[in-house]
N, CA, C and O of each residue as an XYZ file, in Angstrom:
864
protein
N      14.339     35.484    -52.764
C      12.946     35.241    -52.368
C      12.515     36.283    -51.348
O      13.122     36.585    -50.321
N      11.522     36.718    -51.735
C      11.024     38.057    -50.764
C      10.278     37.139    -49.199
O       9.589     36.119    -49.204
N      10.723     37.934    -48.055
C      10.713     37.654    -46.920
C       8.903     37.625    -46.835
O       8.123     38.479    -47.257
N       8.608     36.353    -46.151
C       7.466     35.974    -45.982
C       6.410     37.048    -44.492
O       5.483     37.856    -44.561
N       6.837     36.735    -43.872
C       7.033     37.062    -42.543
C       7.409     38.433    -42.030
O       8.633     38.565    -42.029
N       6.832     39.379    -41.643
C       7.614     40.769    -40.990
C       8.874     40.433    -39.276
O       8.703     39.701    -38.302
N       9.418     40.880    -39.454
C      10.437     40.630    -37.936
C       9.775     40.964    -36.914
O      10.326     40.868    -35.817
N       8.521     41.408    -37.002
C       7.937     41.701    -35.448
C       7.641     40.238    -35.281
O       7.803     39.814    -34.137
N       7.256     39.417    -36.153
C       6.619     38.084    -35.766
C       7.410     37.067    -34.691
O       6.948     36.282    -33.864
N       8.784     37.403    -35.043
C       9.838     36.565    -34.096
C       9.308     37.097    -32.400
O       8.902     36.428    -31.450
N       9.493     38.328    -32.534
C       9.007     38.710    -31.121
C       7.377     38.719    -30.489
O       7.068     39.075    -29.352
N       6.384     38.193    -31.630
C       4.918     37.539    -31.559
C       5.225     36.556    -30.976
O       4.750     36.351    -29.859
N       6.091     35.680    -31.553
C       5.675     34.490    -31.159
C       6.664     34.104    -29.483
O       6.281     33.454    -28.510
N       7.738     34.676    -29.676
C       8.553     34.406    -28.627
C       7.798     34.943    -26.948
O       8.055     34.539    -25.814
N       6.658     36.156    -27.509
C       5.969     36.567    -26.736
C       4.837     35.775    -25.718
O       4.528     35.657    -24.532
N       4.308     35.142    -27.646
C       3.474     34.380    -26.820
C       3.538     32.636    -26.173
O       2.549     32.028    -25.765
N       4.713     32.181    -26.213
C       5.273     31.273    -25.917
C       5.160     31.325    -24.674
O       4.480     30.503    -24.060
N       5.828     32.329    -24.079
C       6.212     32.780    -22.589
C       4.716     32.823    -22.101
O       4.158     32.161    -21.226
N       4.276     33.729    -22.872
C       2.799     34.241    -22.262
C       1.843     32.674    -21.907
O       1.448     32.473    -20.758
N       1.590     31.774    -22.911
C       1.265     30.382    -22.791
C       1.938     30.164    -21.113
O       1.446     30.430    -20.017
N       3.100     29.640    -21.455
C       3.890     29.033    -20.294
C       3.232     29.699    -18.669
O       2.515     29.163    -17.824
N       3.852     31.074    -18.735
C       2.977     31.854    -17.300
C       1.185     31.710    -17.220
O       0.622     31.894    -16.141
N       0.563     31.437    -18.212
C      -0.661     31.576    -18.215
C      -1.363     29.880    -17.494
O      -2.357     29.643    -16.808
N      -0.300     29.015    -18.053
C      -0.695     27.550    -18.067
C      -0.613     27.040    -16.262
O      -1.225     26.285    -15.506
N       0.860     28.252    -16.192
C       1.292     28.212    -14.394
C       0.467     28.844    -13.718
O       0.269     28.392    -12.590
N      -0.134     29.811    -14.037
C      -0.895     30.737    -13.317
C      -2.666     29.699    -13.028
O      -3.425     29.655    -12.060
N      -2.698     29.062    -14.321
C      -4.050     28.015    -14.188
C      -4.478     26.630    -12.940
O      -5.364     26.037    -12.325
N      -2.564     26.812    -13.317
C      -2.580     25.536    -12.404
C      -2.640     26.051    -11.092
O      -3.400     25.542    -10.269
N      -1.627     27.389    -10.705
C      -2.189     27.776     -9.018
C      -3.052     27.548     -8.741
O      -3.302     26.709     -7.876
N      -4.341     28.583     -9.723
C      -5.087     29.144     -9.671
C      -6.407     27.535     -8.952
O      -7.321     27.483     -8.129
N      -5.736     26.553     -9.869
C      -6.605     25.160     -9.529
C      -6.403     24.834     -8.250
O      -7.275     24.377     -7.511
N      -4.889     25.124     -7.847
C      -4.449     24.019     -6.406
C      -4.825     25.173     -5.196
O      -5.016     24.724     -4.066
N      -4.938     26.684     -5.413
C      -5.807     27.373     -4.214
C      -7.298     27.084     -4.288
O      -8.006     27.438     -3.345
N      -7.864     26.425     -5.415
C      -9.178     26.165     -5.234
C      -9.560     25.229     -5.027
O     -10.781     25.087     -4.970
N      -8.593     24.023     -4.792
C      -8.785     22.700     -4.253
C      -8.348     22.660     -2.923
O      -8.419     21.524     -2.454
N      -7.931     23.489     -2.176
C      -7.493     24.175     -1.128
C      -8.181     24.830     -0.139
O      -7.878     24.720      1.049
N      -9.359     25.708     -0.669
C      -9.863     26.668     -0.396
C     -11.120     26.078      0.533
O     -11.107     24.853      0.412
N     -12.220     26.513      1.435
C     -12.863     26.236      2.269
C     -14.395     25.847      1.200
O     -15.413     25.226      1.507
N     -14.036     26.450      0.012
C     -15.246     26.240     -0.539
C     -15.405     24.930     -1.259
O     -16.497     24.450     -1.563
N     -13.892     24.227     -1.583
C     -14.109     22.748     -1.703
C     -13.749     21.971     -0.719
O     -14.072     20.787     -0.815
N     -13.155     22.322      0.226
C     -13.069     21.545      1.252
C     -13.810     21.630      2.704
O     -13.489     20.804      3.559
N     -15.001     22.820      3.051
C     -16.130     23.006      3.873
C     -14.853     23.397      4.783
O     -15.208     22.820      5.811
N     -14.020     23.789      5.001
C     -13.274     23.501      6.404
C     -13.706     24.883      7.111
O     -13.953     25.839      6.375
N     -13.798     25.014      8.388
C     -14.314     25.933      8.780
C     -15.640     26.869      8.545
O     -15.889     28.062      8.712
N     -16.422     25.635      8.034
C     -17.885     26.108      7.189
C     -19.013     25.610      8.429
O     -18.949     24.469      8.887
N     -19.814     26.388      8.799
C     -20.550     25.641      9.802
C     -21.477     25.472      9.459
O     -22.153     26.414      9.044
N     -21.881     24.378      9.468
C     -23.196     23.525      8.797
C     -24.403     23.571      9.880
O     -24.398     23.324     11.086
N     -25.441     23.980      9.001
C     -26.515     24.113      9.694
C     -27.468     22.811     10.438
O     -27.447     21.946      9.562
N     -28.093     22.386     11.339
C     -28.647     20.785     12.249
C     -29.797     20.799     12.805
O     -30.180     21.930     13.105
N     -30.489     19.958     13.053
C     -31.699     19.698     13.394
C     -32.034     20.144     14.399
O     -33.174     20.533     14.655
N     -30.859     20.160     15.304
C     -30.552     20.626     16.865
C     -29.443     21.613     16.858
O     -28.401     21.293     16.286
N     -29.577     23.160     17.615
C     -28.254     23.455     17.529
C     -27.361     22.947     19.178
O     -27.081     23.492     20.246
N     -27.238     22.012     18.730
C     -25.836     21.504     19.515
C     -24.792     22.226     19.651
O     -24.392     22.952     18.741
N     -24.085     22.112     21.042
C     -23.244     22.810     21.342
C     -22.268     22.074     22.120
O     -22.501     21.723     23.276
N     -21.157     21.827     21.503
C     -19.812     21.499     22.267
C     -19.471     22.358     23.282
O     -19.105     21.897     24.364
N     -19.526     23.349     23.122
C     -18.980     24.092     24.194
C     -19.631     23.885     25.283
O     -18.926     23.350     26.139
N     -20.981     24.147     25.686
C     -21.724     24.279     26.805
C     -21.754     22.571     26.872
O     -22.638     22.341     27.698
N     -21.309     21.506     26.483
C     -21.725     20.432     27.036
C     -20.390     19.431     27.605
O     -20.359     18.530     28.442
N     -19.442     19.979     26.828
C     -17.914     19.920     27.017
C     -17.169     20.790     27.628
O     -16.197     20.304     28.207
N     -17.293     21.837     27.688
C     -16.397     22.805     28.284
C     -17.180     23.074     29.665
O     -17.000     22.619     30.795
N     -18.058     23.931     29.178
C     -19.080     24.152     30.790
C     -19.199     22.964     31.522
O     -18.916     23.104     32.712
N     -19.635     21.478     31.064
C     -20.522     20.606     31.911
C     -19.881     19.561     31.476
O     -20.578     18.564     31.288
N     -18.644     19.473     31.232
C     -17.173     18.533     31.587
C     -18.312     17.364     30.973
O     -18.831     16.942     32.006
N     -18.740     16.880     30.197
C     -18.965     15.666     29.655
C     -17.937     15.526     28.882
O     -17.500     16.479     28.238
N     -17.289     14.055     28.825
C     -16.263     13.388     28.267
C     -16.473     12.934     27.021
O     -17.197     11.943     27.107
N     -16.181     13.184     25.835
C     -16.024     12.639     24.867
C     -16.924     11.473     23.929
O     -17.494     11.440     22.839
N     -16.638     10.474     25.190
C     -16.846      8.706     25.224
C     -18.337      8.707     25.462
O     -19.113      7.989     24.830
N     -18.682      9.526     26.375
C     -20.296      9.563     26.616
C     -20.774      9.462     25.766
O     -21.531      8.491     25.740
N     -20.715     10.306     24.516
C     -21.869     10.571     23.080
C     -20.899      9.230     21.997
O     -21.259      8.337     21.230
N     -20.127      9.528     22.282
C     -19.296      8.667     20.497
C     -18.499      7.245     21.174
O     -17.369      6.779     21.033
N     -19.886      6.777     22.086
C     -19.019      5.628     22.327
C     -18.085      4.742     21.814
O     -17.134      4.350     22.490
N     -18.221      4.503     21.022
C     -17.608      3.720     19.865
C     -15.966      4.119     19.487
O     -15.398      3.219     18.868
N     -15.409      4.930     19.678
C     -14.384      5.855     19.415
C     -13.543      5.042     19.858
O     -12.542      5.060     19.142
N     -13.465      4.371     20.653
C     -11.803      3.411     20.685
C     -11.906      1.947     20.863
O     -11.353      0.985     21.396
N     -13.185      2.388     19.932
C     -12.925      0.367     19.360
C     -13.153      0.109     17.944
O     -12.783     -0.958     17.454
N     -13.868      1.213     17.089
C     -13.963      1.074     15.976
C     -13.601      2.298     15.109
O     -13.216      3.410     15.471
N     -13.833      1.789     13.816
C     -13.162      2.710     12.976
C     -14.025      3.864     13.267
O     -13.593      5.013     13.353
N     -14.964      3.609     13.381
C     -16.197      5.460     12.803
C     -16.924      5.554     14.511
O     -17.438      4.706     15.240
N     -16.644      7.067     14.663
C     -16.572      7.861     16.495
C     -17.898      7.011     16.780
O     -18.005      6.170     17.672
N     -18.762      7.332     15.983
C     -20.801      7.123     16.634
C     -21.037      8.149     17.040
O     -20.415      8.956     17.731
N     -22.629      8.110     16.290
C     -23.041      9.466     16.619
C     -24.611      9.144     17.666
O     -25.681      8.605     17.386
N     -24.153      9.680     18.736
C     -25.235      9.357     20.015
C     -26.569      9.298     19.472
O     -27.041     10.116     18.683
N     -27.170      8.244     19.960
C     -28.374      8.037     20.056
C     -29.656      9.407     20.634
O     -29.209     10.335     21.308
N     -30.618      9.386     20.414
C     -31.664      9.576     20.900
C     -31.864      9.661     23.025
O     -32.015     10.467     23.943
N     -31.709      8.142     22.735
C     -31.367      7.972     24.315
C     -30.426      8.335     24.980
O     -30.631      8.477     26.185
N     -29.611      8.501     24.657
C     -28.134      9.273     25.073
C     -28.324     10.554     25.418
O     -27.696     11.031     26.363
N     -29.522     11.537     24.454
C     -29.902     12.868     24.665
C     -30.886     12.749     25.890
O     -30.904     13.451     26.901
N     -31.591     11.830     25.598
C     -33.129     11.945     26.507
C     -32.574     11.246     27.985
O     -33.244     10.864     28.944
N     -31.310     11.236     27.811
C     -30.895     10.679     29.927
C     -30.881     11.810     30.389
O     -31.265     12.027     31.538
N     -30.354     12.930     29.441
C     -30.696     14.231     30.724
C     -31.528     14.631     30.307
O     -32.252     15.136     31.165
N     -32.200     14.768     28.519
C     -32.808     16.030     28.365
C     -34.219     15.764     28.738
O     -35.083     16.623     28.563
N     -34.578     14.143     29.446
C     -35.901     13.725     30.052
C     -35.878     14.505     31.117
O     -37.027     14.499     31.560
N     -35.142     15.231     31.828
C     -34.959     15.958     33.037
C     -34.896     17.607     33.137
O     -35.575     18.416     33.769
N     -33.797     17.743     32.247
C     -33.331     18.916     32.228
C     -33.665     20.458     30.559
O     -33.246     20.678     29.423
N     -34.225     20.795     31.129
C     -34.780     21.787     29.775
C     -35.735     20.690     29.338
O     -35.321     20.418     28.212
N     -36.706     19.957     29.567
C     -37.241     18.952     29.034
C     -38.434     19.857     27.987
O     -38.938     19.450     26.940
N     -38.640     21.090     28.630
C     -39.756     21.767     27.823
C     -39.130     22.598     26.760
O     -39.826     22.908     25.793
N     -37.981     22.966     26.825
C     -37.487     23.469     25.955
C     -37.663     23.537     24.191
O     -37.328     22.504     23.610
N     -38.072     24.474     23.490
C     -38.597     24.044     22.407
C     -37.115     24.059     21.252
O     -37.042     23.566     20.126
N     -36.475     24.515     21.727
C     -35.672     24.076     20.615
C     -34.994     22.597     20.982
O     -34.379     22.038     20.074
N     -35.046     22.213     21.748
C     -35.101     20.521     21.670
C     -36.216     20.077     21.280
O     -36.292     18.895     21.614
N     -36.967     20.356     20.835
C     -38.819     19.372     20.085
C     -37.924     18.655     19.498
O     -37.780     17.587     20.093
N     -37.276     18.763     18.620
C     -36.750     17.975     17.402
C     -36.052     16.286     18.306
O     -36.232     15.140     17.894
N     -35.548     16.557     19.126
C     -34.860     15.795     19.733
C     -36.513     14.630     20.583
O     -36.774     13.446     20.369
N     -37.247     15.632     21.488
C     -37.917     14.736     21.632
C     -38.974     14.411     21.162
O     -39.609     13.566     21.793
N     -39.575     14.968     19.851
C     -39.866     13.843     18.581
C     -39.085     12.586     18.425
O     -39.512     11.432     18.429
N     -38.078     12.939     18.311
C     -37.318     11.593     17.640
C     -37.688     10.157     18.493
O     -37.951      9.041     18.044
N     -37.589     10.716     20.140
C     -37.905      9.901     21.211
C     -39.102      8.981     21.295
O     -39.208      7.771     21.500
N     -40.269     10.293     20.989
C     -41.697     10.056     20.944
C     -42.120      9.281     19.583
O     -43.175      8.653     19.498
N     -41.133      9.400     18.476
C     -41.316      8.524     17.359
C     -40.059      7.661     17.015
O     -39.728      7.903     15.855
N     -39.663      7.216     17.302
C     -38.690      6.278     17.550
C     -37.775      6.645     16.273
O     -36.921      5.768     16.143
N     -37.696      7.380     15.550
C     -37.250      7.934     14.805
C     -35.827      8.594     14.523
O     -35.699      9.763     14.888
N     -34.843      8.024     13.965
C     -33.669      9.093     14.649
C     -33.054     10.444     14.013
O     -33.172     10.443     12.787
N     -32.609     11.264     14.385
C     -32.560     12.661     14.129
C     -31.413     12.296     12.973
O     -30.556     11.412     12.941
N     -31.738     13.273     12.113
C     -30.947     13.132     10.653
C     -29.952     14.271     11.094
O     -30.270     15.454     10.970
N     -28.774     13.890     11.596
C     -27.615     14.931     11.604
C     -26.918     15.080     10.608
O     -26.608     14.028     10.049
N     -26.447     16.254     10.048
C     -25.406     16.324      8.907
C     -24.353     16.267      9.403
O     -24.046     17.007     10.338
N     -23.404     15.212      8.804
C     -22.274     14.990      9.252
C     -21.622     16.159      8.319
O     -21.862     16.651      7.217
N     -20.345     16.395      9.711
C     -19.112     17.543      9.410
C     -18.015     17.275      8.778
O     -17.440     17.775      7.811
N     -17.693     15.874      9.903
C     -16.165     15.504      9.510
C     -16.584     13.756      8.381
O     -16.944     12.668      8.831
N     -16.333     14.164      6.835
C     -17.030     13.274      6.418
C     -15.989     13.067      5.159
O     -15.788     13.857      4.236
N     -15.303     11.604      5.413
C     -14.114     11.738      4.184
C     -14.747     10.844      2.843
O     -15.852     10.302      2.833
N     -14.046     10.842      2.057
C     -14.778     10.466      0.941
C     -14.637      9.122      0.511
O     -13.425      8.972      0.363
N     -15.293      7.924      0.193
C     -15.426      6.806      0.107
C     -14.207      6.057     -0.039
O     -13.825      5.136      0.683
N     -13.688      6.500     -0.955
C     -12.091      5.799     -1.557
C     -10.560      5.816      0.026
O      -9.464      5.258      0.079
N     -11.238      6.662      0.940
C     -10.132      6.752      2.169
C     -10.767      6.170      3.198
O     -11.728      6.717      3.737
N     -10.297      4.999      3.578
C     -10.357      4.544      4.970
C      -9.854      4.624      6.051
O      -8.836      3.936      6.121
N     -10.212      5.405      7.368
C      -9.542      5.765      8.037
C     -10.635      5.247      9.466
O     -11.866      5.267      9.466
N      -9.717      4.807     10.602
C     -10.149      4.088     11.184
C      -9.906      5.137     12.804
O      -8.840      5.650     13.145
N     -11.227      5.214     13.558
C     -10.942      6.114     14.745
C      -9.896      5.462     15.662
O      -8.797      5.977     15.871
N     -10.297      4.308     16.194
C      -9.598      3.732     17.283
C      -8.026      3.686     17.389
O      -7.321      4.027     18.339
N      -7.600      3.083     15.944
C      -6.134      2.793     15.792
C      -5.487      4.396     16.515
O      -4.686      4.474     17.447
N      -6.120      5.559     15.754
C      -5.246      6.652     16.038
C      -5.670      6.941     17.514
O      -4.871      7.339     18.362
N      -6.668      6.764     17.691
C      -6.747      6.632     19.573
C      -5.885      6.072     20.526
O      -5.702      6.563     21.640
N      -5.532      5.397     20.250
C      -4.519      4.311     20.857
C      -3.047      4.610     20.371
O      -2.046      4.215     20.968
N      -3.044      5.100     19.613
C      -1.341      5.709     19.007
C      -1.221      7.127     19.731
O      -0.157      7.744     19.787
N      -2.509      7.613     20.320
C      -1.942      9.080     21.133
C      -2.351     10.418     20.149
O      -1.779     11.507     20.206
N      -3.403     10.098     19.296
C      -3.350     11.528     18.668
C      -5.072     11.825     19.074
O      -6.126     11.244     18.817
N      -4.737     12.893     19.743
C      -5.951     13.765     20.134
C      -7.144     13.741     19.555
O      -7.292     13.116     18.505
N      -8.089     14.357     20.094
C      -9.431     14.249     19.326
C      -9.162     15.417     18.748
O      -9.221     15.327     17.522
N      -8.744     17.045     19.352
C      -8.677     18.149     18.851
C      -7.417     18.294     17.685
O      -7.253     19.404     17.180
N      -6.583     17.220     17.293
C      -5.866     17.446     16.856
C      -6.162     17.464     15.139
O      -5.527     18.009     14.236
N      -7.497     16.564     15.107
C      -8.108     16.376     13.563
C      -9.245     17.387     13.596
O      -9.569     18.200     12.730
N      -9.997     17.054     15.283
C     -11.276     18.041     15.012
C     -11.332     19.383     15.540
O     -12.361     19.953     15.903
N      -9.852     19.976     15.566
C     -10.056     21.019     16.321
C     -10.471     21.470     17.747
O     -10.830     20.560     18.494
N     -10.478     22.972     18.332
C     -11.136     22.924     19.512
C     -12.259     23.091     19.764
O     -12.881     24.146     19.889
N     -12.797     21.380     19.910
C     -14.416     20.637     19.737
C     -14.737     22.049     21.167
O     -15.608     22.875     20.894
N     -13.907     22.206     22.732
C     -14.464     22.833     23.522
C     -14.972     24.358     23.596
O     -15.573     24.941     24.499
N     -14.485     24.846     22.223
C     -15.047     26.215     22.065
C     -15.962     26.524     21.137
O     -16.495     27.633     21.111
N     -16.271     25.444     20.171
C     -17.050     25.668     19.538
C     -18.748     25.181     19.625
O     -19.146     24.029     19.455
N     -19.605     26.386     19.935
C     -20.403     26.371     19.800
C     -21.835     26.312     18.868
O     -23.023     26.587     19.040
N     -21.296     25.979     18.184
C     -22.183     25.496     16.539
C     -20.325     24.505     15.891
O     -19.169     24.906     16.021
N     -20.822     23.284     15.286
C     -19.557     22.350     14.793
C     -19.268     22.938     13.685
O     -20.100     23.218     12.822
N     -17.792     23.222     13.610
C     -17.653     22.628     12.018
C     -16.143     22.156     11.858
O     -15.365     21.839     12.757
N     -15.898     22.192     10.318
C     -14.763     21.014     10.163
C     -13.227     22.086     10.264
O     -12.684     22.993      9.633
N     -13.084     21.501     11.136
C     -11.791     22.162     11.361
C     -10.691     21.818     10.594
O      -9.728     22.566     10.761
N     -10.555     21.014      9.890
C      -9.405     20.418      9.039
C     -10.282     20.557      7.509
O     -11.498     20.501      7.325
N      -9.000     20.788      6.371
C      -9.636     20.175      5.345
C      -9.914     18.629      4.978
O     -10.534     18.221      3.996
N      -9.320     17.877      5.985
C      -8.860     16.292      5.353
C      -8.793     15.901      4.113
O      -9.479     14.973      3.685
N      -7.799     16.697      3.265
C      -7.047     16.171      1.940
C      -5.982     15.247      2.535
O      -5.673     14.994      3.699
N      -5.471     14.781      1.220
C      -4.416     13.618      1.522
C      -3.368     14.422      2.263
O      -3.105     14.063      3.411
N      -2.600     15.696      1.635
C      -2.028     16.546      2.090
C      -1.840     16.815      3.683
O      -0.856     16.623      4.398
N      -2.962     17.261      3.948
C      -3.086     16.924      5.246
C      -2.934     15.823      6.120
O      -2.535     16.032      7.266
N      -3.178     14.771      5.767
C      -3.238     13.621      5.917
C      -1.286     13.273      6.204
O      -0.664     12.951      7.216
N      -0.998     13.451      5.248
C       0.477     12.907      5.353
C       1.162     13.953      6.096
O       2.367     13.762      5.936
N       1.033     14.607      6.571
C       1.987     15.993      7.039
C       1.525     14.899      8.669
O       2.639     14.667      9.140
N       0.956     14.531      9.174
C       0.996     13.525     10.248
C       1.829     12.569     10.104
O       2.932     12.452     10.638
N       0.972     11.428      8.912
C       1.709     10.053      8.924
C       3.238     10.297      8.321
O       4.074      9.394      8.348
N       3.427     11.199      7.946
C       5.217     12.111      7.829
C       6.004     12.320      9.264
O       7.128     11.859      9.464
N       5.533     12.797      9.875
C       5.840     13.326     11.505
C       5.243     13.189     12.560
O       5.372     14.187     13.270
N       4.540     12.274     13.070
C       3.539     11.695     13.960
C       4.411     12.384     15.121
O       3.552     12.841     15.875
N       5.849     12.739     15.731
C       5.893     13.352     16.591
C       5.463     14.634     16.968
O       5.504     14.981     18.149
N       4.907     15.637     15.751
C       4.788     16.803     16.081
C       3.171     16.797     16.399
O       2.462     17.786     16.588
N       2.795     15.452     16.406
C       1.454     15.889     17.374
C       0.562     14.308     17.834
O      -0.631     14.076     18.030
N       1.343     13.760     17.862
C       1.031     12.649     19.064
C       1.092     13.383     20.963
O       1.692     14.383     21.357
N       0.491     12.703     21.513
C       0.603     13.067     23.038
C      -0.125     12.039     23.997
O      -1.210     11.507     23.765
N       0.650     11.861     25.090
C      -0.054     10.494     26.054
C      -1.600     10.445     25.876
O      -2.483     11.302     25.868
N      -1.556      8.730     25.699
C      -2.690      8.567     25.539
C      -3.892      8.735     26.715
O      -5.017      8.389     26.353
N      -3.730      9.284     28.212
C      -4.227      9.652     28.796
C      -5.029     10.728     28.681
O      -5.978     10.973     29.426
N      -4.487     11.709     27.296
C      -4.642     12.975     27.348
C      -5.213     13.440     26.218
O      -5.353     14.625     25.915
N      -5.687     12.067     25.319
C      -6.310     11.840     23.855
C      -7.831     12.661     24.272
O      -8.129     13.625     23.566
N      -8.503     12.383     25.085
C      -9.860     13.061     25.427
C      -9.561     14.236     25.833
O     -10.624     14.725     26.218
N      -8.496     15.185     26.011
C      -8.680     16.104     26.870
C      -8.444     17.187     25.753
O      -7.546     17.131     24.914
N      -9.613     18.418     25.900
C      -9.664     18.986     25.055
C      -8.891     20.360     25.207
O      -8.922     21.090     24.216
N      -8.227     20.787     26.279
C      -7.537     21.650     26.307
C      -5.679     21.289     26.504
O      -4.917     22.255     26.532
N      -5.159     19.978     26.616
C      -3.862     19.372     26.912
C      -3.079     20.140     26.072
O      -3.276     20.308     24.869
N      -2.215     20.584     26.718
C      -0.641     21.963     25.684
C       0.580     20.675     26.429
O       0.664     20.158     27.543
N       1.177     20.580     25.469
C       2.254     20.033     26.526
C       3.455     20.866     27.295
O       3.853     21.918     26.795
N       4.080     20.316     28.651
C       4.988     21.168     29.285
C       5.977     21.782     28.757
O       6.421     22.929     28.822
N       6.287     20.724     28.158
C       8.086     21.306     27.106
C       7.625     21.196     25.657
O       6.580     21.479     25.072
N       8.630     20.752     25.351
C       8.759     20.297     23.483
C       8.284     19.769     23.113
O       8.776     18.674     23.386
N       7.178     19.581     22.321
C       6.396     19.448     21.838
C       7.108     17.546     21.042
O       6.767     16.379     21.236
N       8.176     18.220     20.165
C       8.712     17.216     19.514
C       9.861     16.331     20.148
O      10.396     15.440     19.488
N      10.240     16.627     21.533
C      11.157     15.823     22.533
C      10.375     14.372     22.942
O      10.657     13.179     22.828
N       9.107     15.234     23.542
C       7.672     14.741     23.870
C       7.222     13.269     22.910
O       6.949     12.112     23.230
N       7.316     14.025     21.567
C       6.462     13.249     20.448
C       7.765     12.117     20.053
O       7.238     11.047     19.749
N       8.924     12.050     19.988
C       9.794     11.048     19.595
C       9.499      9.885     20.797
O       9.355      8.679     20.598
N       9.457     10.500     21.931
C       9.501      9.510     23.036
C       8.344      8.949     22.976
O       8.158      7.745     23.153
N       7.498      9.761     22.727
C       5.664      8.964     22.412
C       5.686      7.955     20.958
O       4.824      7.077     20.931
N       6.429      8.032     20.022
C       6.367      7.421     18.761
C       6.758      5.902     19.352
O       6.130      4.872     19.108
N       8.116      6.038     20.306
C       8.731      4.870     20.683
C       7.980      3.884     21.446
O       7.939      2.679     21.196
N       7.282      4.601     22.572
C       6.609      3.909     23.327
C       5.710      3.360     22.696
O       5.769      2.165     22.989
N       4.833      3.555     21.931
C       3.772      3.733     21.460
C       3.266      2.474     20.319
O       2.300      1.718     20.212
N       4.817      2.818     19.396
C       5.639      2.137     18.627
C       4.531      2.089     16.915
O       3.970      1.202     16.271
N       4.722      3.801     16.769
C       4.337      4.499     15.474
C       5.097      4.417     14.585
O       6.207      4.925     14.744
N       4.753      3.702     13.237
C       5.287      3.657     12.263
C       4.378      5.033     11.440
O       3.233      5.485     11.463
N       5.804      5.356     10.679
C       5.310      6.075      9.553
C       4.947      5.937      7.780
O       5.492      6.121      6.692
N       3.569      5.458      8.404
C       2.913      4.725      7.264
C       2.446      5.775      6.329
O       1.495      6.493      6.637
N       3.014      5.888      5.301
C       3.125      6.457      3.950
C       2.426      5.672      2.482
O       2.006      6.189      1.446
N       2.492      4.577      2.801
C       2.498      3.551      1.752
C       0.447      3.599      1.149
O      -0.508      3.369      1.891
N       0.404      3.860      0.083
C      -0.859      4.201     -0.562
C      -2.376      3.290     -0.098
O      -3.512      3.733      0.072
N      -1.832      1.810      0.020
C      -2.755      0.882      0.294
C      -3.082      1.231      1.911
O      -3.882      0.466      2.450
N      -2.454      2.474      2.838
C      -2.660      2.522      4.037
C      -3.640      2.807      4.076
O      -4.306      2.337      4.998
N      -4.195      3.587      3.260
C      -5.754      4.701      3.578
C      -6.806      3.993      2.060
O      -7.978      3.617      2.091
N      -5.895      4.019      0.931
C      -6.732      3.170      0.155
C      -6.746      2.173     -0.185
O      -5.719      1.706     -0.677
N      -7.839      1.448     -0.082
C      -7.636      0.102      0.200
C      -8.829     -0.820     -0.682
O      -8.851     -2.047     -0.592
């Protein structure tokens, strides 16, 4: 029976077998750097606001604490985002003519409240609660970055799950006294992770892994 097939075909196909295989791997990188990347996850994207607000000059320069604007931060799950009145205790005083605050005191003059775009904003299916991790010792800068240098916000983390567990995995490599949860510049003296075992204990951090933790 005369040969169907020429012998280059063995090396066609063996070619493109391989070629499939690297092409299918190369797709899939190609997916997990783009689920990765700042352009699906905003991280380090600075979003434009009604007001340009500034952490830096209101935190760093003029030592306001944290708790002032996001009262709410260590009693409930979600920080709070300051009121109107919260702005207008100083800004009834200070820069009061200032026009790039109009926006702010509109809101005042119309009882109206300023539509901020939220930064740090996780997606419906993850529940994650501010206070608990307040009280376990993990920083404000440790999710949101350094809130004291930045002068326009943005998201300093991607908050994928990924991220997410590289904590609830090792809560020692960045827990720190809870005295020191507001403080936006705290380095610790020594070891970081000597530090963080002894903080897990006290503290008494479990490493919650388990799926129903965040979805619920």
């Amino acid at each position: 029976m005369a040969q169907i097939f020429h012998p280059s075909t063995n090396t066609f196909s063996k070619v493109s077998i391989f070629g499939a295989v690297f092409f299918l791997g190369g797709l899939l990188w190609a997916f997990g750097a783009l689920e990765r990347s700042s352009y699906m996850t905003r991280a380090n994207v600075v979003l434009e606001q009604p007001v340009p607000f500034s952490h830096r000059h209101h935190v760093s320069q003029l030592g306001i604490d944290c708790r002032y604007c996001h009262t709410s931060v260590e009693e409930s799950s979600f920080a709070g985002i300051p009121s109107t009145k919260t702005c207008m205790t100083c800004h009834s005083q200070i820069h009061s003519t200032a026009e790039m605050l109009e926006p702010v005191r509109a809101s005042w003059r119309d009882n109206k409240s300023i539509e901020w775009v939220r930064v740090n904003d996780l997606p419906d299916f993850a529940y994650f609660n501010h206070s608990i991790h307040v009280k376990k010792g993990v920083g404000c800068v440790t999710c949101h970055g350094p809130m004291g240098e930045m002068a326009m916000t943005w998201r300093e983390s991607p908050l994928t799950m990924e991220w997410c567990l590289s904590c609830h995995r090792g809560p020692e490599k960045f827990v720190r006294p809870r005295s020191e949860v507001f403080n936006t510049t705290w380095k610790p003296e020594g070891d970081q992770l000597a530090l963080g075992q002894q903080l897990v204990q006290e503290h008494k951090i479990q490493k919650l892994t388990n799926c129903s933790v965040c979805h619920r």
